[in-house]
C-alpha positions in Angstrom: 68.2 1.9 -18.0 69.8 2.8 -21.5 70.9 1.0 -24.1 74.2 -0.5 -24.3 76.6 1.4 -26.7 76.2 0.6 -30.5 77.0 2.0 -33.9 74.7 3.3 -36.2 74.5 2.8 -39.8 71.6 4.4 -42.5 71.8 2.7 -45.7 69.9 4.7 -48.4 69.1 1.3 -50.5 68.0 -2.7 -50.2 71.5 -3.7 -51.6 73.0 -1.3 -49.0 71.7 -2.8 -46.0 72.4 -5.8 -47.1 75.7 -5.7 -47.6 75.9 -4.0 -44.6 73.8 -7.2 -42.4 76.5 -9.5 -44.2 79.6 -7.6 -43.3 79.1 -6.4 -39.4 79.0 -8.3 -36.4 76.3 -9.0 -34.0 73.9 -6.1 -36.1 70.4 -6.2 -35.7 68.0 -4.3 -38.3 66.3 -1.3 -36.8 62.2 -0.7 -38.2 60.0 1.1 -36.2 61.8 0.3 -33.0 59.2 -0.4 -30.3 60.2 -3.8 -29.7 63.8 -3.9 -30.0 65.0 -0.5 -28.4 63.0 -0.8 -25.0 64.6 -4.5 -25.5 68.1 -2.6 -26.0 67.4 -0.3 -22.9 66.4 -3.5 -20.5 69.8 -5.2 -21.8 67.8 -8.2 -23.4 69.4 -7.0 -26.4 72.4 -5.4 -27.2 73.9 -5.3 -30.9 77.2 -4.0 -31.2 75.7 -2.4 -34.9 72.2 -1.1 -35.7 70.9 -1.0 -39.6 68.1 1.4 -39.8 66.1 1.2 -42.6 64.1 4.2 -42.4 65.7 5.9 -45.1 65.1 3.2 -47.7 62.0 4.7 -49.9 61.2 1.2 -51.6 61.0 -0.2 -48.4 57.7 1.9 -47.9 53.9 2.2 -49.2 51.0 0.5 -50.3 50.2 -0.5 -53.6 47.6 -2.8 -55.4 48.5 -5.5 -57.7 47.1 -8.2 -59.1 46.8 -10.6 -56.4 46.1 -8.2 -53.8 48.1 -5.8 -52.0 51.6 -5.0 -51.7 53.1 -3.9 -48.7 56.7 -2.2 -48.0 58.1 -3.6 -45.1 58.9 -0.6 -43.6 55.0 0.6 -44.0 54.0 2.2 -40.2 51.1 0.4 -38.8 48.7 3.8 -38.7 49.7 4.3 -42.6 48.1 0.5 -42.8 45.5 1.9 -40.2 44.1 5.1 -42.1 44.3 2.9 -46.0 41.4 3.0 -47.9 42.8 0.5 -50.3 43.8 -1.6 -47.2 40.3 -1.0 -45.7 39.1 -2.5 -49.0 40.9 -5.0 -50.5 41.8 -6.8 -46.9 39.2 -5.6 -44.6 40.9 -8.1 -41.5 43.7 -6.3 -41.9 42.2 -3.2 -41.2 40.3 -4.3 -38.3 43.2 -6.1 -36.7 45.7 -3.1 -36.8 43.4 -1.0 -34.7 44.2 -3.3 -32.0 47.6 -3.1 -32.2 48.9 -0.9 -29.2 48.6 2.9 -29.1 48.3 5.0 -31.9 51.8 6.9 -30.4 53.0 3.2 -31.2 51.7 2.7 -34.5 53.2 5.9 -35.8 56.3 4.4 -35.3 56.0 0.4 -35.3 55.9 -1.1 -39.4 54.5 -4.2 -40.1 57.5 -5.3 -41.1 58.9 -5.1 -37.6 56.4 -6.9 -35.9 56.1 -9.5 -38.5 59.4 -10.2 -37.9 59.2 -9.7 -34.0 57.1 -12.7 -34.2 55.9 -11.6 -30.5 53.1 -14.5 -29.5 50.7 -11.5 -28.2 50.8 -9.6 -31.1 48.1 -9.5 -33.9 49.4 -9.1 -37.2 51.2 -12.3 -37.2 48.1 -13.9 -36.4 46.7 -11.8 -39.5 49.7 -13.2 -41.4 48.6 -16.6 -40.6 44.9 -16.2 -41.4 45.6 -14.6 -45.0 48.3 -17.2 -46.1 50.6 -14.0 -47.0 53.7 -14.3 -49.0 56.9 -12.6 -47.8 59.4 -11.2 -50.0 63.4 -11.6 -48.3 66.2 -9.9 -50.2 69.8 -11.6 -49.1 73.8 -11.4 -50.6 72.3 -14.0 -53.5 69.3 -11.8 -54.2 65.4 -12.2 -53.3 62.9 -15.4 -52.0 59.8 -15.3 -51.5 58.4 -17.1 -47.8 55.0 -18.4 -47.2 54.3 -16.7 -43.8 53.6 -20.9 -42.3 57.1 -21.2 -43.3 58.5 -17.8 -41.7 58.1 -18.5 -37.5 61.7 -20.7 -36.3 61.2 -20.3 -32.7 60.2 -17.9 -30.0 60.6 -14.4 -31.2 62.6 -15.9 -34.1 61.8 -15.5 -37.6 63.3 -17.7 -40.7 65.1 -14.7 -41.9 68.8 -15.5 -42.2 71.1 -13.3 -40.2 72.2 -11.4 -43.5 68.6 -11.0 -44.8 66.1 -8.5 -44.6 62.4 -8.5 -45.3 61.3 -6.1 -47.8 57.5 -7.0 -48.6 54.7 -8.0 -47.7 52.0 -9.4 -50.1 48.6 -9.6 -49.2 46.4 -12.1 -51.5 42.5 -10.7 -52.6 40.0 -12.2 -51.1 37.3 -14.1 -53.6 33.9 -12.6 -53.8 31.1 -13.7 -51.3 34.0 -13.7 -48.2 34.1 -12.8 -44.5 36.6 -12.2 -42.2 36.9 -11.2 -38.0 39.1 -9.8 -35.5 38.7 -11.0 -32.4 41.5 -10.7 -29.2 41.3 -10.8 -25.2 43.2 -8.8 -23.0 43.4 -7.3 -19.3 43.8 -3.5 -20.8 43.3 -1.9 -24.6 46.2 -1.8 -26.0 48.0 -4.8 -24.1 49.1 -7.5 -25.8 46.8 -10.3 -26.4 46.1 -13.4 -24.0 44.9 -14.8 -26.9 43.5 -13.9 -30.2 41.6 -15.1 -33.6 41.5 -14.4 -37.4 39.3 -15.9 -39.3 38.3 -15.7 -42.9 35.4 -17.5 -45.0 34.2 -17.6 -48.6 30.7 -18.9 -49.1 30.0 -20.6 -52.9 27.1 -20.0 -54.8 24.4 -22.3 -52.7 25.7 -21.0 -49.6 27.9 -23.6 -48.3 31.6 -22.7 -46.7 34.0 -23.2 -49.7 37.5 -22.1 -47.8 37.7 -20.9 -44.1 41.0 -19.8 -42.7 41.3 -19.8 -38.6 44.2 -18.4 -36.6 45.1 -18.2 -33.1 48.0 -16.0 -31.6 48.6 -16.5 -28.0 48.7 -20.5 -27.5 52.1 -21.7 -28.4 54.8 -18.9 -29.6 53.7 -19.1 -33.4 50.3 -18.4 -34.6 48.5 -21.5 -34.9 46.0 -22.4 -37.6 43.1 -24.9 -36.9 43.1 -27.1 -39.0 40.4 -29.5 -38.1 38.3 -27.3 -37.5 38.6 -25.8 -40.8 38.6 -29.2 -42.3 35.1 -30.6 -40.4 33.5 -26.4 -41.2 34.3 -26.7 -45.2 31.4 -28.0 -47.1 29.0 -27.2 -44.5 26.5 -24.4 -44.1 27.6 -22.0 -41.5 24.4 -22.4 -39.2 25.2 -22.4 -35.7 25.6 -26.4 -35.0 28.7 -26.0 -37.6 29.9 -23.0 -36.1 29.5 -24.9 -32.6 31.3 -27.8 -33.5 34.4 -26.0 -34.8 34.8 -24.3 -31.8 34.5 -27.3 -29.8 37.6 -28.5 -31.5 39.4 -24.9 -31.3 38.9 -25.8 -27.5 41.0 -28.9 -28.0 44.0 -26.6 -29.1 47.1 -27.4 -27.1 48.2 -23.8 -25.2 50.8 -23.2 -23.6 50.0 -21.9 -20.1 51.3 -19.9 -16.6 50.3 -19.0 -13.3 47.9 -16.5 -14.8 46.4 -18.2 -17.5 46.7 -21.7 -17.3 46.3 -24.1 -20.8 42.8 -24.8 -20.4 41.3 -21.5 -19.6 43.1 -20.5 -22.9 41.4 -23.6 -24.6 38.3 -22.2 -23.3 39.0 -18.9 -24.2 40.3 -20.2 -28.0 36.9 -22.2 -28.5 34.5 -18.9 -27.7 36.7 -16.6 -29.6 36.3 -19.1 -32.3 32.6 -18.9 -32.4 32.7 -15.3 -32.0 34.6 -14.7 -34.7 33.2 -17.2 -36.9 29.9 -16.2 -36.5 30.8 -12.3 -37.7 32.8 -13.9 -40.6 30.2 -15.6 -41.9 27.5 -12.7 -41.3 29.6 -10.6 -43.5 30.0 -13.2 -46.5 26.5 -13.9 -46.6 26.3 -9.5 -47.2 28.9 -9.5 -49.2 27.0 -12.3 -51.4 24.4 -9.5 -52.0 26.2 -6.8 -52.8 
């Protein structure tokens, strides 16, 4: 099938598309496009107006800062991908994106995009959740800044009001002696997720777990941080009974299940990806205590 007819529109600037998100009817912004145009060609979607951003420069690049990195909402998922100062400053960013589809698809697909998406499957919303990111939203009154907890409304529905767009993401630095892991199941590479986990931990000076961040994507249709399990791991020395425990009560996670994968094989599923990915995390902040 093809998509239903539509007008096209390429604003050259922020304050452009904007204007042009507040004027038109039933618009939808166009990013990378792997989402919403086989969406468009199945009839899911059909906006009678597309906003493509692609020509907006500030809307692309990677930069550091201060606090971390800063990311152009419009940055494609391989740029991300092939970022040494990605690989660097936010290594669980790095190792998430290589996950996400097809290298055809990441190309194409920005981070932006599937931030907003907000598709349960997908992993750097999961990411998002993990790192506590900040959003940066530029509307007709000017720009606002989202915590990314605040940013899912509903399935597939982002906070975003209709006449907003994002325009950055910001990426905080992690403290010395810190962790992280990817971890994610699916049938096929390259398939969306069943389910998946983020984690990040910072160890303190005598070893013990100072901050841990855990994320799930898959069991509910935002990603979901645990967090009793980071509450009960904090304080604690990340020797296996710890690392047990806390994935005893990822297994407790309420998931929403089908015919395929009913709620408590995900449980199951969330309480050894847990492990798994707590384990690594804490392997790689006790090395990077020695570096």
């Amino acid at each position: 099938m093809k998509a239903p007819a539509f007008r096209y529109h390429a604003p050259r600037s922020i304050a452009e598309a904007v204007a042009l998100m507040s004027t038109l009817e039933n618009a939808r912004v166009l990013a990378g496009g792997q989402s919403l145009m086989p969406m468009m060609n199945l009839r899911v979607a059909g906006p009678d107006h597309l906003v493509d951003l692609g020509r907006i420069a500030e809307l692309n690049g990677i930069a550091e800062d201060e606090h971390g990195l800063r990311i152009g909402a419009m940055t494609s998922q391989r740029a991300i991908e092939k970022s040494l100062l990605v690989a660097t400053i936010c290594p669980l960013l790095a190792e998430a994106i290589a996950h996400v589809g097809h290298q055809q698809t990441r190309n194409r697909g920005t981070i932006g995009g599937s931030l907003c998406h907000l598709d349960p499957g997908a992993e750097l919303p999961v990411v998002a959740a993990a790192l506590d990111i900040m959003l940066t939203a530029a509307g007709p009154t000017g720009s606002r800044e989202i915590a990314f907890r605040d940013f899912p409304a509903d399935y597939l529905t982002s906070s975003l009001e209709p006449e907003e767009i994002l325009t950055h993401i910001h990426v905080p630095r992690q403290p010395p002696r810190s962790g992280s892991a990817f971890l994610e199941f699916n049938r096929r590479p390259a398939d969306f997720a069943i389910l998946s986990v983020a984690t990040t931990l910072t160890l303190d000076e005598a070893g013990r777990i100072a901050r841990v961040a855990i994320a799930v994507g898959g069991a509910s249709y935002r990603p979901m941080r645990l967090d009793a399990a980071e509450a009960a791991l904090t304080g604690q020395l990340p020797n296996a009974e710890a690392l047990a425990d806390a994935a005893a009560i990822a297994g407790t996670l309420p998931c929403d299940g089908d015919d395929l994968y009913p709620a408590d094989y995900k449980q199951d599923l969330c309480a050894v990806l847990v492990r798994r990915t707590l384990t690594i995390a804490a392997s790689r902040a006790q090395e990077n205590a020695h570096v």
